[in-house]
C-alpha positions as CSV (number, residue, x, y, z in Angstrom):
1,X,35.6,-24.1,-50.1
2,X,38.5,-24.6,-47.3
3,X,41.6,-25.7,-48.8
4,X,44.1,-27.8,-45.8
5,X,47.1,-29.7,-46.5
6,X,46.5,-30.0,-50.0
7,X,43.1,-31.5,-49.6
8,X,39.9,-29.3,-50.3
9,X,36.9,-29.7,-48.0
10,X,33.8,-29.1,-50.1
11,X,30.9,-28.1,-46.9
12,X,27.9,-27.7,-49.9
13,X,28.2,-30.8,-51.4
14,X,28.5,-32.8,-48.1
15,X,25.7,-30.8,-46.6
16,X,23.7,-31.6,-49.9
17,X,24.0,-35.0,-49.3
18,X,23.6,-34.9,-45.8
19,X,20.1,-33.0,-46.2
20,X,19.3,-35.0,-48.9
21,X,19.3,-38.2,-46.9
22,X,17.8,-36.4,-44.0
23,X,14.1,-35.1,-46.3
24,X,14.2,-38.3,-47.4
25,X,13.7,-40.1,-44.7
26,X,11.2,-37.6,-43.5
27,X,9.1,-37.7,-47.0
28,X,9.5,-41.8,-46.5
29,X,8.0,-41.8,-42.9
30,X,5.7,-39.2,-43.7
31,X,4.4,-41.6,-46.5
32,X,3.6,-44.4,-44.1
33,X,2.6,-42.5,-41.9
34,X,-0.4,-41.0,-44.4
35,X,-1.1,-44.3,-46.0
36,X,-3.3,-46.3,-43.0
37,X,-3.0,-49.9,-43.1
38,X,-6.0,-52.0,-43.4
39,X,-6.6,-54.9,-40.5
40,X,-8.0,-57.8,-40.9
41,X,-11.4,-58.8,-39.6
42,X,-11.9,-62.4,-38.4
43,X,-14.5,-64.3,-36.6
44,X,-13.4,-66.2,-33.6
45,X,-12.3,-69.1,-36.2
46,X,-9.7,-67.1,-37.6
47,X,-11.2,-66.9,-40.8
48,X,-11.5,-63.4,-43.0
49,X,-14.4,-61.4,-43.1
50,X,-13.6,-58.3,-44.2
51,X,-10.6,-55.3,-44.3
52,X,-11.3,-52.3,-42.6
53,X,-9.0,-48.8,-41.6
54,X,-6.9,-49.7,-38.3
55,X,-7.7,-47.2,-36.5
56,X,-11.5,-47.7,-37.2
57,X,-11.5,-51.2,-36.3
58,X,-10.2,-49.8,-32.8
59,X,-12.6,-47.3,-32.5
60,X,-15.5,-50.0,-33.6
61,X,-13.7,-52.3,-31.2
62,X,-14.0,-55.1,-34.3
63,X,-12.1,-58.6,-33.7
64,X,-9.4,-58.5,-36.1
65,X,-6.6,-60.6,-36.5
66,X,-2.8,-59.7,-34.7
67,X,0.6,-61.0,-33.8
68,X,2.6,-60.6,-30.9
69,X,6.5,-61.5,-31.0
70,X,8.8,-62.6,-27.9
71,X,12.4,-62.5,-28.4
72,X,14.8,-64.6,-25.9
73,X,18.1,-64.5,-25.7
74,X,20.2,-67.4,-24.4
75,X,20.0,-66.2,-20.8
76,X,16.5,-67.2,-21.4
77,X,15.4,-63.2,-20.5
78,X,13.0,-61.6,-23.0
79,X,13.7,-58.4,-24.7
80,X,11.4,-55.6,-24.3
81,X,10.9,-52.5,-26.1
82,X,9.2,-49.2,-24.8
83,X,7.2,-47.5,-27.3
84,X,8.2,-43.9,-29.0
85,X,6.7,-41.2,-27.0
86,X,4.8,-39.9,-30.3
87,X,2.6,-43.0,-30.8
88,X,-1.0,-42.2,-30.8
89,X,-1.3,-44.9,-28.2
90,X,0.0,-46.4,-24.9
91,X,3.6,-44.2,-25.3
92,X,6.7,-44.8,-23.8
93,X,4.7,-47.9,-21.9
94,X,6.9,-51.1,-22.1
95,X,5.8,-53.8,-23.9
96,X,7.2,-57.3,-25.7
97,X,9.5,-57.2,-28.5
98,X,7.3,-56.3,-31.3
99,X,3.3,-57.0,-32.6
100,X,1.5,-55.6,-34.8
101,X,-1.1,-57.0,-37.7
102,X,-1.0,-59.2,-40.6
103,X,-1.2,-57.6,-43.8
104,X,-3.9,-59.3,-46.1
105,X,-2.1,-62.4,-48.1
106,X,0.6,-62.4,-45.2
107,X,1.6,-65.9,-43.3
108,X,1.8,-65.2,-39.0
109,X,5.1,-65.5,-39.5
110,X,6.0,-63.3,-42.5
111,X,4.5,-60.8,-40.5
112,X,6.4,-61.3,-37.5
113,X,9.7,-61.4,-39.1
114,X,8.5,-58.1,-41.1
115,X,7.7,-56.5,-38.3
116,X,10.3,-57.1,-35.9
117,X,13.0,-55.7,-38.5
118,X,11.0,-52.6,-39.0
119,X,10.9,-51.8,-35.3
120,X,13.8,-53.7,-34.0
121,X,16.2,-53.9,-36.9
122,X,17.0,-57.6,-36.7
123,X,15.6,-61.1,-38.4
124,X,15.4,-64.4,-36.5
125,X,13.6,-67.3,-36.9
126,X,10.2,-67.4,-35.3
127,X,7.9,-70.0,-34.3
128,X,4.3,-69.8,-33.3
129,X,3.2,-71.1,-30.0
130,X,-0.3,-70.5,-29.5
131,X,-3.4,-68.1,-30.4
132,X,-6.3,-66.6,-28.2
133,X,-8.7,-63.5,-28.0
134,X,-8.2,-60.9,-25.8
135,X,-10.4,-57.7,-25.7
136,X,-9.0,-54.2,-23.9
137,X,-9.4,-51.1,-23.4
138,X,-7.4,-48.1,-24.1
139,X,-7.9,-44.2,-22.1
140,X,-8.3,-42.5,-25.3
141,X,-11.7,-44.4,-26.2
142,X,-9.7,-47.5,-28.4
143,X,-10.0,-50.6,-27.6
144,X,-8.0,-53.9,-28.8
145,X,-10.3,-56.8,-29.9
146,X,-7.5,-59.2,-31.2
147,X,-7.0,-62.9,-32.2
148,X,-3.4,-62.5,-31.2
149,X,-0.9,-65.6,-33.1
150,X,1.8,-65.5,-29.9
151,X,5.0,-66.2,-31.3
152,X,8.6,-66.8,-29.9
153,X,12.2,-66.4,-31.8
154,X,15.8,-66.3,-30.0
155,X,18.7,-63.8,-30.8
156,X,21.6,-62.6,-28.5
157,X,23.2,-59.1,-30.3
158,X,21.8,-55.9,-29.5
159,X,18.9,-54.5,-31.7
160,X,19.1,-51.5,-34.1
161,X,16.0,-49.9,-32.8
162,X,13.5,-47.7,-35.2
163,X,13.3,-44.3,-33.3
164,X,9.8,-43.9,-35.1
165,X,8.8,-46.6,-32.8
166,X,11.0,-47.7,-30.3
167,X,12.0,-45.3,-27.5
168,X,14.1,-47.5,-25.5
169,X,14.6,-51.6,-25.3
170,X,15.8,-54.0,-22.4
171,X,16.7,-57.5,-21.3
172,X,14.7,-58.9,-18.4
173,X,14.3,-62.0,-16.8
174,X,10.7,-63.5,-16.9
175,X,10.1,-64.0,-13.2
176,X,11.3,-60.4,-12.7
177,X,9.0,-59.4,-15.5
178,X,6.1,-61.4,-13.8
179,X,6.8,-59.4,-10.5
180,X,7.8,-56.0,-11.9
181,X,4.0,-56.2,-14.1
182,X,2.3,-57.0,-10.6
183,X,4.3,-54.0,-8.2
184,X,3.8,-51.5,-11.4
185,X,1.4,-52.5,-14.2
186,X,0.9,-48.7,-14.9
187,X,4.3,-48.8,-17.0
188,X,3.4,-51.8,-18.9
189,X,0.8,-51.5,-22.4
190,X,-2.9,-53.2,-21.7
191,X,-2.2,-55.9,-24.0
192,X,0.9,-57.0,-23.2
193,X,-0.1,-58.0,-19.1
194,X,-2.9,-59.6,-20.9
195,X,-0.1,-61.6,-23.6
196,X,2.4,-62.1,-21.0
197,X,0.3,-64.0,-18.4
198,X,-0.7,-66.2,-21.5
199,X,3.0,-66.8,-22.2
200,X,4.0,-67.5,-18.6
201,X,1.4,-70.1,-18.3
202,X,2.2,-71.8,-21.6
203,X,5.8,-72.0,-20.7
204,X,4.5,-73.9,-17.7
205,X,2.7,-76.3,-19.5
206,X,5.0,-76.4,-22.4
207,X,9.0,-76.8,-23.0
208,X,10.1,-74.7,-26.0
């Protein structure tokens, strides 16, 4: 106990409640990390045929059904995020602002706005544009086999990134996204130079 100016400092209790805090975020994340979601397998309709393990529909490489968020601000520049350097895939490669997979008796969109607050610490409103199949590859044997629901939201503030997942984010333009993915696609996931050339041509074709 340290007693100054009439005030007393107590170091156990507030280092109590600092590791307190601290384990508990570790048991939480520990947790999730344990429990394996379930993905859901579609045909190319979109319509549920069964659940299966994540990480064993990518080893099966299994059509199953995904989302893929793009966040603009009002420069019209897209945020990225690069992933944490711990994920069992494609780390610290950049990538668009969040995807991931719909949980079983989730809308596209309740799974988008889910999503994007667990990695990126923010809501907006989302809007789905469009929906394909893509099929690639990963090094370590993986492979994506999505029907991926492309969807776009707007938001100018700075996100609260999840260290978990997120190593590092970033504005960029989309022309200089277009040419940076063509001088250095080694930086960049497989799926998203697959996503992104199907969201520069629909803003072609489109106004959003």
């Amino acid at each position: 106990m340290l007693v100054k100016n009439g005030s007393s400092l107590n170091f156990s209790q507030s280092f109590l409640g600092f590791s307190s805090h601290f384990f508990f975020r570790i048991f939480v994340c520990t947790k999730l990390h344990m429990i394996e979601e379930n993905v859901i397998l579609v045909n190319q309709n979109d319509e549920q045929i069964g659940l299966m393990p994540k990480l064993e529909a990518h080893e099966k490489a299994l059509l199953h059904r995904a989302f893929s968020v793009f966040i603009l601000n009002s420069k019209n520049e897209i945020m990225l995020q690069q992933r944490a350097h711990q994920k069992y895939h494609s780390p610290l490669l950049w990538t668009n602002t969040c995807c991931s997979h719909q949980r079983e008796g989730e809308t596209n969109i309740e799974a988008g706005s889910r999503r994007l607050f667990e990695e990126m610490g923010f809501k907006a409103e989302l809007k789905e544009l469009f929906h394909f199949i893509y099929k690639a590859p990963f090094d370590n044997g993986l492979t994506e086999h999505e029907l991926d629901h492309v969807m776009i939201g707007y938001y100018n503030d700075n996100p609260a990134i999840n260290l978990e997942e997120v190593e590092d984010w970033k504005w960029m333009k989309i022309e200089d996204i277009k040419a940076d993915i063509e001088q250095k696609p080694e930086i960049y996931t497989v799926w998203f130079k697959i996503i992104f050339d199907e969201f520069y041509h629909y803003l072609e074709d489109h106004k959003i």
